[in-house]
N, C-alpha and C positions, 0 to 999 in steps of 0.2 A: 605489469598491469594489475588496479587492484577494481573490487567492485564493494558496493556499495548497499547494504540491504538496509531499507527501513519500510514504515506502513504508512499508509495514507486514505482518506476518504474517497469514494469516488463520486459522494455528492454531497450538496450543503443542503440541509431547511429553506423553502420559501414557501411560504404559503400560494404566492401567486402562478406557483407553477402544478402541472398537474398531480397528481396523487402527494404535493405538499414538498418535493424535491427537485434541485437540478443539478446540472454538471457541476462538478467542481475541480477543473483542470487547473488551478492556481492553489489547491491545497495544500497544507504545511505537512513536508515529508517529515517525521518522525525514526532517527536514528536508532537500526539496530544493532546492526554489528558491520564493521569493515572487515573483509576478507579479499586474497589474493587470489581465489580461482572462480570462472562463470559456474564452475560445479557445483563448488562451496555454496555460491548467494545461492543458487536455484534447489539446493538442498534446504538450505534455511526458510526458504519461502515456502517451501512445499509443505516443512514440518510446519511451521506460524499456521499457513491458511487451514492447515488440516487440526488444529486445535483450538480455531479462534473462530468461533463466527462472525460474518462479517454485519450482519448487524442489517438498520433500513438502508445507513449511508451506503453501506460495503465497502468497509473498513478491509485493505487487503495488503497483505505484505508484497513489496518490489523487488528489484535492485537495480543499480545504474552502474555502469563503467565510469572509473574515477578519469 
């Protein structure tokens, strides 16, 4: 089994929506690194979000089971 780490937005710009943002559940994952253990990806994400701010989007690092 391997997993999958990359980052993604969790909202897009619209003006029409309130404070100027909405969901963005269809956003482009962003390739970090592939690894073989859930330890690995959950290590990687912890380190990324804890040096990365996630900004208005909230830009935030994942991972997914390949």
């Amino acid at each position: 089994m391997s997993y999958q780490v990359f980052t993604r937005n969790w909202w897009k710009l619209n003006p029409e929506w309130p404070g100027g943002i909405e969901p963005d559940g269809g956003a482009t994952k962003h390739k970090l690194q592939k690894v073989a253990t859930e330890r690995e990806a959950r290590a990687i994400c912890a380190d990324w979000n804890m040096t990365h701010r996630p900004g208005k989007l909230s830009r935030k690092a994942e991972y997914e089971e390949l």
